[in-house]
C-alpha positions as a Markdown table, in Angstrom:
| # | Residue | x | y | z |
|---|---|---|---|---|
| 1 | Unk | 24.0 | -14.0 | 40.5 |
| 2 | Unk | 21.7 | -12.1 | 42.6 |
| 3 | Unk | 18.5 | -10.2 | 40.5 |
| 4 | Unk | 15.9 | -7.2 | 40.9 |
| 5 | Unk | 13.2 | -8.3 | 39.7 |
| 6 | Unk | 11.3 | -5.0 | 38.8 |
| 7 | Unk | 7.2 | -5.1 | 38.5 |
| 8 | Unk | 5.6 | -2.3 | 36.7 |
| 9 | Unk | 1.8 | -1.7 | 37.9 |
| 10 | Unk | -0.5 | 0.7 | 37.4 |
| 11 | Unk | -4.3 | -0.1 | 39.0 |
| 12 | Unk | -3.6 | -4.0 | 39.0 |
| 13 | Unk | -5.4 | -5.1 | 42.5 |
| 14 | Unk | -6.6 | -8.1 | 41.0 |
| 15 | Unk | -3.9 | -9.3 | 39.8 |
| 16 | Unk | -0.7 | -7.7 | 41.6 |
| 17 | Unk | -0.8 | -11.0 | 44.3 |
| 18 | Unk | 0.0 | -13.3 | 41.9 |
| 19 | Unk | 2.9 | -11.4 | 40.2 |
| 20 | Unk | 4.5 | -10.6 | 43.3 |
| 21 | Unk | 4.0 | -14.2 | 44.7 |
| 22 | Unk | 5.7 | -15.6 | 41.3 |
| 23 | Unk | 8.4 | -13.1 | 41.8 |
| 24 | Unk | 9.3 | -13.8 | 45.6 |
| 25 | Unk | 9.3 | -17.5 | 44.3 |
| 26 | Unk | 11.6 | -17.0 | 41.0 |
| 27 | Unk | 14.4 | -15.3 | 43.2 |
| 28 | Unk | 17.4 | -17.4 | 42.5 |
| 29 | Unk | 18.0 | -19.6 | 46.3 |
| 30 | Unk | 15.7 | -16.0 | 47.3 |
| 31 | Unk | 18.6 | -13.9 | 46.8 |
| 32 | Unk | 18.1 | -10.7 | 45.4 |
| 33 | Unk | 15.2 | -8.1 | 45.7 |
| 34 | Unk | 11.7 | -7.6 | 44.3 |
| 35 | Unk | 10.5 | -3.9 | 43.7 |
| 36 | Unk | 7.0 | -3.0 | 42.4 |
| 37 | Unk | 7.3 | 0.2 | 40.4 |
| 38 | Unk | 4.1 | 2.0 | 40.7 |
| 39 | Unk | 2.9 | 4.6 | 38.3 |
| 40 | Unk | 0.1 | 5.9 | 40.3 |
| 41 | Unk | -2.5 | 3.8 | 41.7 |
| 42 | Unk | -5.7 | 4.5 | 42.4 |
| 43 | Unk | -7.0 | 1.1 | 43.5 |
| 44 | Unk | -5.6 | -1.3 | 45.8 |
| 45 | Unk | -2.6 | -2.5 | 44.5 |
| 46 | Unk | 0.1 | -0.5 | 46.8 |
| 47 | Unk | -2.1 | -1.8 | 49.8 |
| 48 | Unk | -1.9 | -5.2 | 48.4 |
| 49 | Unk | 1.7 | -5.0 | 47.5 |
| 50 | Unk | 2.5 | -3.8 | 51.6 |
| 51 | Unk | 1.8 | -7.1 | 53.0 |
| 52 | Unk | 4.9 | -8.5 | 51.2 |
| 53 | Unk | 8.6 | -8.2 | 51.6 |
| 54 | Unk | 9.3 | -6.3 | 48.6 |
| 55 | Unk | 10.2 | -2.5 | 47.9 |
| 56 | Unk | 7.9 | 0.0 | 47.0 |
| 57 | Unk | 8.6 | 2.7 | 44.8 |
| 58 | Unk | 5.2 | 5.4 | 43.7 |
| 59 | Unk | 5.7 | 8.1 | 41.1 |
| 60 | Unk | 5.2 | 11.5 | 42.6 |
| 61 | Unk | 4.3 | 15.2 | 40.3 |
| 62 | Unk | 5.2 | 16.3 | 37.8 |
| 63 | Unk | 6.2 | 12.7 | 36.7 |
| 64 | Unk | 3.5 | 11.2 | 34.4 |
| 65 | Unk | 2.5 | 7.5 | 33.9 |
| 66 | Unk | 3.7 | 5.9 | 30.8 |
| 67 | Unk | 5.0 | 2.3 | 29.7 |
| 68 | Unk | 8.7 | 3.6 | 29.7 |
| 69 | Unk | 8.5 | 4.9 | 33.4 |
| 70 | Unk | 7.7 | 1.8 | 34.9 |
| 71 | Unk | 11.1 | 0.2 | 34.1 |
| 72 | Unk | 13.2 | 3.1 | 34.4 |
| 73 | Unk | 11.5 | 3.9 | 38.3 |
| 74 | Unk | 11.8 | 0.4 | 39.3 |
| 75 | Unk | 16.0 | 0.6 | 38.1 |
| 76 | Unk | 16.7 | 3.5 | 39.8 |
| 77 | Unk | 16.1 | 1.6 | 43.0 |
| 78 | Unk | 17.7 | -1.6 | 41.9 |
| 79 | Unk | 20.7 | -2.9 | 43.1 |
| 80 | Unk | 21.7 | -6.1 | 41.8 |
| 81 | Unk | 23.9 | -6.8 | 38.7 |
| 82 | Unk | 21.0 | -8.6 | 36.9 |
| 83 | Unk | 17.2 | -7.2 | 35.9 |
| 84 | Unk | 14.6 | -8.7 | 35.2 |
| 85 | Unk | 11.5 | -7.1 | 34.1 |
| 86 | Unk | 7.4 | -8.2 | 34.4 |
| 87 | Unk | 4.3 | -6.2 | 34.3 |
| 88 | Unk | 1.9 | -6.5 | 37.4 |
| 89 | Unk | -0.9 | -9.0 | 35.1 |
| 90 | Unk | 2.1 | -11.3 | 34.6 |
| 91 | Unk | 3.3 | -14.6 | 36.1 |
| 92 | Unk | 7.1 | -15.3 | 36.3 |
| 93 | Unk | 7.3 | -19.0 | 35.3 |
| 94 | Unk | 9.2 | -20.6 | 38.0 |
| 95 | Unk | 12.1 | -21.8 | 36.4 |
| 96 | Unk | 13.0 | -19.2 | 34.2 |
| 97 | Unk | 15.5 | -17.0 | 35.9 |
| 98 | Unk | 17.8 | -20.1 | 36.5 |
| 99 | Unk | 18.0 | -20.8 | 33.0 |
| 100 | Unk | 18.3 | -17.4 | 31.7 |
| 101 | Unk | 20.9 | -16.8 | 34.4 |
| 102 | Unk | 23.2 | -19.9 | 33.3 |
| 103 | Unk | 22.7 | -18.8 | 29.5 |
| 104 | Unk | 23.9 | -15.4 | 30.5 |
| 105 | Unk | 26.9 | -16.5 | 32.1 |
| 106 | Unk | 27.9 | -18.7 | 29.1 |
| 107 | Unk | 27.5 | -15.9 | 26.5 |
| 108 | Unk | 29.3 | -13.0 | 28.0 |
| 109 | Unk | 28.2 | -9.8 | 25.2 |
| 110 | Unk | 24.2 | -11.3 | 25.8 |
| 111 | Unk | 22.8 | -8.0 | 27.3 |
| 112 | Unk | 19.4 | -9.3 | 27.6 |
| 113 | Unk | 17.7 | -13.0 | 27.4 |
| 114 | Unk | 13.3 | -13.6 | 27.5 |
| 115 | Unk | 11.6 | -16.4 | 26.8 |
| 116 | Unk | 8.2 | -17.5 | 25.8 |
| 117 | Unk | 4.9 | -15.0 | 26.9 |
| 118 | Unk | 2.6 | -17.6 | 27.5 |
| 119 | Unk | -1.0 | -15.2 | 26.9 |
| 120 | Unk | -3.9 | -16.8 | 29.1 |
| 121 | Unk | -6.4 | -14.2 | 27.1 |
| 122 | Unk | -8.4 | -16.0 | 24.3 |
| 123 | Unk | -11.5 | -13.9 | 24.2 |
| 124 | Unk | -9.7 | -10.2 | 23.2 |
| 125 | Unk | -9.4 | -9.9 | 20.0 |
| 126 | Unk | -6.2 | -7.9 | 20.3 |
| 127 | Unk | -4.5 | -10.4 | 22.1 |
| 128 | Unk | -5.5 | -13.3 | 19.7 |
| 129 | Unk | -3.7 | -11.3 | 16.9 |
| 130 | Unk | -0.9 | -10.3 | 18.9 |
| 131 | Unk | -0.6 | -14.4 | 19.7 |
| 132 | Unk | -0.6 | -14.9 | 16.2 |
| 133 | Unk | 2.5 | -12.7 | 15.6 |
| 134 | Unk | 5.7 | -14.5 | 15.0 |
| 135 | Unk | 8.5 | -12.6 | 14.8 |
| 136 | Unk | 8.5 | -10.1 | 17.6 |
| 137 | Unk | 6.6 | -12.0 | 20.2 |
| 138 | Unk | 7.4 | -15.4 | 19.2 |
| 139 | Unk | 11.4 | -15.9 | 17.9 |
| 140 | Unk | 13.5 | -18.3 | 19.3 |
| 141 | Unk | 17.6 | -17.1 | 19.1 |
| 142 | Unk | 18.7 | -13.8 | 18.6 |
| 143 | Unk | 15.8 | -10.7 | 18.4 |
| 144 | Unk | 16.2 | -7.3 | 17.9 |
| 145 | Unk | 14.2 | -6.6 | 21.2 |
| 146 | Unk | 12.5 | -8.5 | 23.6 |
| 147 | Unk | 9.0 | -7.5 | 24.2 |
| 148 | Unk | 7.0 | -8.0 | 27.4 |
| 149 | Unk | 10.1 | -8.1 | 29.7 |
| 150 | Unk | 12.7 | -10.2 | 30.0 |
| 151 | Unk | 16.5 | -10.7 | 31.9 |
| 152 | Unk | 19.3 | -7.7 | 31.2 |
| 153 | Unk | 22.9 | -7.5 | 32.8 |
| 154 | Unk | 22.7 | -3.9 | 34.8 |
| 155 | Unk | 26.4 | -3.4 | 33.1 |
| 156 | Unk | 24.8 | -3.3 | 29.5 |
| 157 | Unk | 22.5 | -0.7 | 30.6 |
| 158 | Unk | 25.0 | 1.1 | 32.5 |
| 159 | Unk | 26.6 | 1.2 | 29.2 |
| 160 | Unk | 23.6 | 2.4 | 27.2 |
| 161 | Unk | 23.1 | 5.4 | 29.8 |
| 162 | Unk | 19.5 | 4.2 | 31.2 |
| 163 | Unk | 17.1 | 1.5 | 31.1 |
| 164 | Unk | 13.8 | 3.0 | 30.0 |
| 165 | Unk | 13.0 | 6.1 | 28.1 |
| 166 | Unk | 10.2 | 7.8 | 30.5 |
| 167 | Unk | 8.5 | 9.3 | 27.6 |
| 168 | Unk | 7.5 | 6.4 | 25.3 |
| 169 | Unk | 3.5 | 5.4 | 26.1 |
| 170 | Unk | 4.9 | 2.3 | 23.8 |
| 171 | Unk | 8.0 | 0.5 | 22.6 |
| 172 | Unk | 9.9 | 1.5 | 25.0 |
| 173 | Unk | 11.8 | -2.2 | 25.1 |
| 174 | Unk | 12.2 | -2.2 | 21.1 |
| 175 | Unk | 14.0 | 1.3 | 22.0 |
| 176 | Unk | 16.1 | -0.4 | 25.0 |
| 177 | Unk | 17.2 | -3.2 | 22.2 |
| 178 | Unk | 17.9 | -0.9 | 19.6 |
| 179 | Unk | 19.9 | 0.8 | 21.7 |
| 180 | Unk | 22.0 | -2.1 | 23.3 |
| 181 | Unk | 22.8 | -3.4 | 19.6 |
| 182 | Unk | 24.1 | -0.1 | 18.6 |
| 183 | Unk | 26.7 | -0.6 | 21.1 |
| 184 | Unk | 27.2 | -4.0 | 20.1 |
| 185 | Unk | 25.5 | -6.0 | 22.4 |
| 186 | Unk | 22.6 | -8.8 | 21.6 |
| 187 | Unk | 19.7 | -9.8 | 22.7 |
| 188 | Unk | 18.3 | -13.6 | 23.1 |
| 189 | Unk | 15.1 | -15.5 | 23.3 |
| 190 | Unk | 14.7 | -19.2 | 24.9 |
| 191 | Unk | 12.9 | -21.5 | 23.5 |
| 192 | Unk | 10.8 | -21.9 | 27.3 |
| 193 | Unk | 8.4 | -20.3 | 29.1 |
| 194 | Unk | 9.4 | -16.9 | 30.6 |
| 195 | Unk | 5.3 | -15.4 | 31.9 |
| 196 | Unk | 2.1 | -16.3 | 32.0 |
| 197 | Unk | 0.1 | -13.2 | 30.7 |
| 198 | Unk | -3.3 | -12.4 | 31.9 |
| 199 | Unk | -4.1 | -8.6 | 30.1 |
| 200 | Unk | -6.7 | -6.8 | 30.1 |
| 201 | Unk | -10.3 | -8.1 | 30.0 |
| 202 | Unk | -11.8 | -5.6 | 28.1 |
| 203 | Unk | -13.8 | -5.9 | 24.7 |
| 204 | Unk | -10.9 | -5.3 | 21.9 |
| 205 | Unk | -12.0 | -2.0 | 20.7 |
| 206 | Unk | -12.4 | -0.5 | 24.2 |
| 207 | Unk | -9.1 | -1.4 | 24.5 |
| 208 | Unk | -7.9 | 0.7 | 21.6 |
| 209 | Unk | -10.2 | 3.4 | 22.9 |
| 210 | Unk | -8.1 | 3.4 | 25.7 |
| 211 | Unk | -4.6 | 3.5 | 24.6 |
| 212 | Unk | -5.5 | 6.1 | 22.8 |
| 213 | Unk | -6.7 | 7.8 | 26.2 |
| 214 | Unk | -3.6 | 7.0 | 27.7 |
| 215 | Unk | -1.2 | 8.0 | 24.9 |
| 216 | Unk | -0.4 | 3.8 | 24.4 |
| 217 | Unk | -0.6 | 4.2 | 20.7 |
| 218 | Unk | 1.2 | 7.3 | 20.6 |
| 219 | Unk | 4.4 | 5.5 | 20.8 |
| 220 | Unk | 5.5 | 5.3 | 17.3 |
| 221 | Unk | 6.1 | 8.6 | 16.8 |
| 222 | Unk | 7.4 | 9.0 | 20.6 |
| 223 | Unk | 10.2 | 6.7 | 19.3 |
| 224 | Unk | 10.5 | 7.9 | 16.1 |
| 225 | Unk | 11.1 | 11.2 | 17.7 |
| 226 | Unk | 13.6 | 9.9 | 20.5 |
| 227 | Unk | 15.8 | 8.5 | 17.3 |
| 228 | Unk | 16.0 | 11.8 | 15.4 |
| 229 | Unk | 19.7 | 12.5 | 15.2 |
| 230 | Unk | 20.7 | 8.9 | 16.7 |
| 231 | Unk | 22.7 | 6.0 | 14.6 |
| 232 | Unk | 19.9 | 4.0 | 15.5 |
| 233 | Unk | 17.4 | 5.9 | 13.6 |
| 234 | Unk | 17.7 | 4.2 | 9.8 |
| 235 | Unk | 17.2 | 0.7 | 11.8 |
| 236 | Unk | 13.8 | 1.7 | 12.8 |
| 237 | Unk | 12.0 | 1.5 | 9.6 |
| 238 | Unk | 14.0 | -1.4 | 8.5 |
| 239 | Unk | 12.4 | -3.8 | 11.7 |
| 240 | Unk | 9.3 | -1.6 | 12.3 |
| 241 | Unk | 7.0 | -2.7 | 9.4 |
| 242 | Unk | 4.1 | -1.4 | 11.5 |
| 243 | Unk | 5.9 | 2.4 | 11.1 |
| 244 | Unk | 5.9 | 1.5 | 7.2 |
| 245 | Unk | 2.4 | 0.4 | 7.6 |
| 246 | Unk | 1.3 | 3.8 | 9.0 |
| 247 | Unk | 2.8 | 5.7 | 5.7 |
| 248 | Unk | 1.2 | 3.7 | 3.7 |
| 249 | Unk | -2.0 | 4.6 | 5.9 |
| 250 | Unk | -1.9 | 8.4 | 5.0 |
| 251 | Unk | -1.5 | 7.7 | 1.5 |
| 252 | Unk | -4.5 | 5.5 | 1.4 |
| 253 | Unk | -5.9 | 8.0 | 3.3 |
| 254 | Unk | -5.1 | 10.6 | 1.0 |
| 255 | Unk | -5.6 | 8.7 | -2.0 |
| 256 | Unk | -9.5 | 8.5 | -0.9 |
| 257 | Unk | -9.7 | 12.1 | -0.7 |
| 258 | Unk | -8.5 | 12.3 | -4.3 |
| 259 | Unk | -11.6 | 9.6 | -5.4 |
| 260 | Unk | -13.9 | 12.1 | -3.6 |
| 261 | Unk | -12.7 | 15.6 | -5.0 |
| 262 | Unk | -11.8 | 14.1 | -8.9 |
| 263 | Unk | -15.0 | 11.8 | -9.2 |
| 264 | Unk | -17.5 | 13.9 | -10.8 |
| 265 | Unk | -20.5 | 11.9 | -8.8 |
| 266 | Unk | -20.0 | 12.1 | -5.0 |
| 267 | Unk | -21.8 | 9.2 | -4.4 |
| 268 | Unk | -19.6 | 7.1 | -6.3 |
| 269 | Unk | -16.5 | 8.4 | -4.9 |
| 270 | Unk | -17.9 | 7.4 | -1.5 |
| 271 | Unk | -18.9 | 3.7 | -2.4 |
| 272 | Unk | -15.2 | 3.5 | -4.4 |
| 273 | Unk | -13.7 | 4.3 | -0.8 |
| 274 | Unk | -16.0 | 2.0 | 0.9 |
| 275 | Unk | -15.3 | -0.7 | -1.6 |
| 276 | Unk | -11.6 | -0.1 | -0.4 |
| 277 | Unk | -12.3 | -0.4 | 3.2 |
| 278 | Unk | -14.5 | -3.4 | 2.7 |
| 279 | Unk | -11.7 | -5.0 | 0.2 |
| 280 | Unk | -9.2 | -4.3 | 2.9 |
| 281 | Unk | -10.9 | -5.9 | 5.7 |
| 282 | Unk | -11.7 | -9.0 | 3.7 |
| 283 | Unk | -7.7 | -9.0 | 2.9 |
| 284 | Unk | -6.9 | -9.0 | 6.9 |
| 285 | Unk | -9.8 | -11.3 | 7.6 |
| 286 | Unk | -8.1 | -13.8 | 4.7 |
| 287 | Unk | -5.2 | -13.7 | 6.5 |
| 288 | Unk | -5.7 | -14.1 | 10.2 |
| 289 | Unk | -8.4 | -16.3 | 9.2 |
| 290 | Unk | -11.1 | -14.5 | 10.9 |
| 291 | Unk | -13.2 | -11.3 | 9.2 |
| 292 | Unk | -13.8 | -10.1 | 13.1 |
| 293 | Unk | -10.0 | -9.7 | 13.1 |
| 294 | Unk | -10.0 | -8.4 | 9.7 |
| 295 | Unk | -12.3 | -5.9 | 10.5 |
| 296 | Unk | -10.2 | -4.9 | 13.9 |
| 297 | Unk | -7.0 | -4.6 | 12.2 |
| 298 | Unk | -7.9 | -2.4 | 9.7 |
| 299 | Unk | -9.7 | 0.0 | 12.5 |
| 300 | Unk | -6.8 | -0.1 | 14.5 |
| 301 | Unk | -4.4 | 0.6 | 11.0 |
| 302 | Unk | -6.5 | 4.3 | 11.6 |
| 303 | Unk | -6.0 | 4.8 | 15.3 |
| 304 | Unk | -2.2 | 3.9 | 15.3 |
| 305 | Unk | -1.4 | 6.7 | 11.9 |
| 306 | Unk | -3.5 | 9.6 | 14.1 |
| 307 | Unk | -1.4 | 9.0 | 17.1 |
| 308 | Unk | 1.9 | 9.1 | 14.9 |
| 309 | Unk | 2.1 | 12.7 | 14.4 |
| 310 | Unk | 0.9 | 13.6 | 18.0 |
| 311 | Unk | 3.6 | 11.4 | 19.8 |
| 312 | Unk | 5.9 | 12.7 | 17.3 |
| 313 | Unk | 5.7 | 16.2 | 18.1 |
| 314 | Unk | 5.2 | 15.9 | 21.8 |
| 315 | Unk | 7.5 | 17.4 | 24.2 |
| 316 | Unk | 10.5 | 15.1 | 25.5 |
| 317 | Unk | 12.3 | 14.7 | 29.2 |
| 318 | Unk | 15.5 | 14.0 | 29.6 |
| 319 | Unk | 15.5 | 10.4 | 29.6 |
| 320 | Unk | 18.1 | 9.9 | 32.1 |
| 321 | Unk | 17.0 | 11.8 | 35.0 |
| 322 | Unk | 16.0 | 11.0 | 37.6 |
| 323 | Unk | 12.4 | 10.4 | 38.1 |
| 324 | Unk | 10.1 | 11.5 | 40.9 |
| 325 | Unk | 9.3 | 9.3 | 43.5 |
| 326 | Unk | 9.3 | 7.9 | 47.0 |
| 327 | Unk | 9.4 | 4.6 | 48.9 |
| 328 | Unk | 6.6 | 3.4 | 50.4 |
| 329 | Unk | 7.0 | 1.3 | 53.7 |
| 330 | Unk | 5.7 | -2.0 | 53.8 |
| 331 | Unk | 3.8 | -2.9 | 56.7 |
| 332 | Unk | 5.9 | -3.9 | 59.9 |
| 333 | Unk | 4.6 | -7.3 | 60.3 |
| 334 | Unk | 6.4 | -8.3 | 56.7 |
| 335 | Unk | 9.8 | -10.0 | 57.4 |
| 336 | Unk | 12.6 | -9.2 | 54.6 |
């Protein structure tokens, strides 16, 4: 019942201790392996990472950082017959991996079990909303993927062909489930703690600023693209109602457009559109409860449908081969 417990990281000095520390502890009787996969650093996160007895594994050119690298790097250095997944501003809960490995060994065609992602980040507004989803971050029984990381059986991957398609910037474990259930396999959340998330302390709108730097909110149409041809594709927007949403986003868009070309007075064109925006905010801000959230939501609605077509038509890498990379040595005073 050994596990690889695989830590994705990119520039996470602050934070990378803890994760590695609550990895090295969840090790079932400290059998199995801990391996941070690291996209790149800059900072000090590989330095801090040496001083422990885990493996090292650092992207090297042409291979670009993304969300779907992480997972696949760390796998293709794994070894044991169990996964389990955490990014480097996570904290395994302790008890976990015991649990999740007793469930998997009662339920046999279980590919992958997570638990609760316990967020410690009340100030961003992006992470209040995403604590007030239920469905995707929040189910308790079967899911149709589990977000945030989570335990997998190394033969339901082996049957799916790989872990993590290297280039989604997003939803690259919504793909990993969607492929699974194609072949028949499920996926499971406990009702228990599985993290502790810290995220990124960053004002909510720099935040989208920056996934849109780094391609993060590309990753609809990066998946929608990956699917093209595949059995799995019809499923995607059946439990994607974000995709939907974005659709709906270039007709409102477009529908705008038509106010300011077919109203004779441009001025009133412009204050029906803002009317729009306003009523749509108000709408968000009704729902979540809070108008700053409302007003968020709706700004991020604009970001996510840009990024659509440009992660759609971007160019794709074989998912399944092998990425470049090296092992770094820890220092030699670490005992394995």
């Amino acid at each position: 019942m050994a596990v690889s417990i695989i830590i994705k990281a990119l520039n996470e000095e602050r934070r990378i201790a803890a994760a590695i520390e609550s990895a090295l502890a969840a090790l079932p009787d400290g059998q199995g392996e801990v391996i941070l996969a690291d996209s790149g650093s800059t900072d000090r996160t590989v330095e801090i990472a040496k001083q422990y007895p885990v493996i090292i594994a650092q992207i090297e050119a042409p291979a670009k950082p993304s969300c779907g690298l992480g997972p696949q790097l760390g796998y293709q250095y794994s070894r044991y017959p169990y996964i389990c997944l955490i990014d480097g501003d996570m904290e395994l809960a302790p008890d976990f991996i015991g649990a999740a490995l007793q469930f998997l060994n009662e339920n046999p065609r279980i590919a992958g079990v997570a638990g609760h992602v316990v967020e410690q980040n009340h100030d961003s507004l992006e992470y209040v909303r995403r604590d007030q989803i239920k469905v995707a971050y929040k189910g308790v029984g079967v899911v149709d993927r589990i977000n945030c990381g989570g335990l997998y059986r190394r033969e339901a991957i082996e049957e799916v062909g790989y872990f993590s398609d290297r280039n989604l910037h997003s939803y690259e474990e919504y793909d990993l489930g969607v492929r699974l259930r194609t072949k028949g396999w499920t996926l499971f959340r406990l009702d228990r703690r599985f993290v502790f998330h810290t995220g990124h302390e960053v004002n909510a709108y720099s935040l989208l600023v920056r996934r849109w730097r780094t391609k993060y909110i590309r990753g609809t149409g990066e998946l929608l693209r990956a699917a093209i041809g595949k059995p799995h594709l019809k499923n995607l927007f059946r439990e994607l109602p974000e995709l939907r949403l974005w659709f709906m986003v270039y007709g409102w868009v477009l529908a705008m457009l038509l106010v300011l070309l077919c109203t004779p007075n441009l001025a009133l064109g412009i204050a029906i559109d803002i009317l729009w925006i306003i009523s749509a905010v108000v709408l968000m801000g009704i729902k979540h409860k809070n108008m700053q959230i409302g007003l968020y939501s709706v700004v991020a609605w604009f970001f996510h449908a840009a990024a659509l077509p440009l992660g759609f038509f971007s160019p794709r890498i074989d998912p399944a081969a092998q990425i470049e990379s090296k092992l770094i040595p820890v220092n030699s005073q670490v005992a394995r």
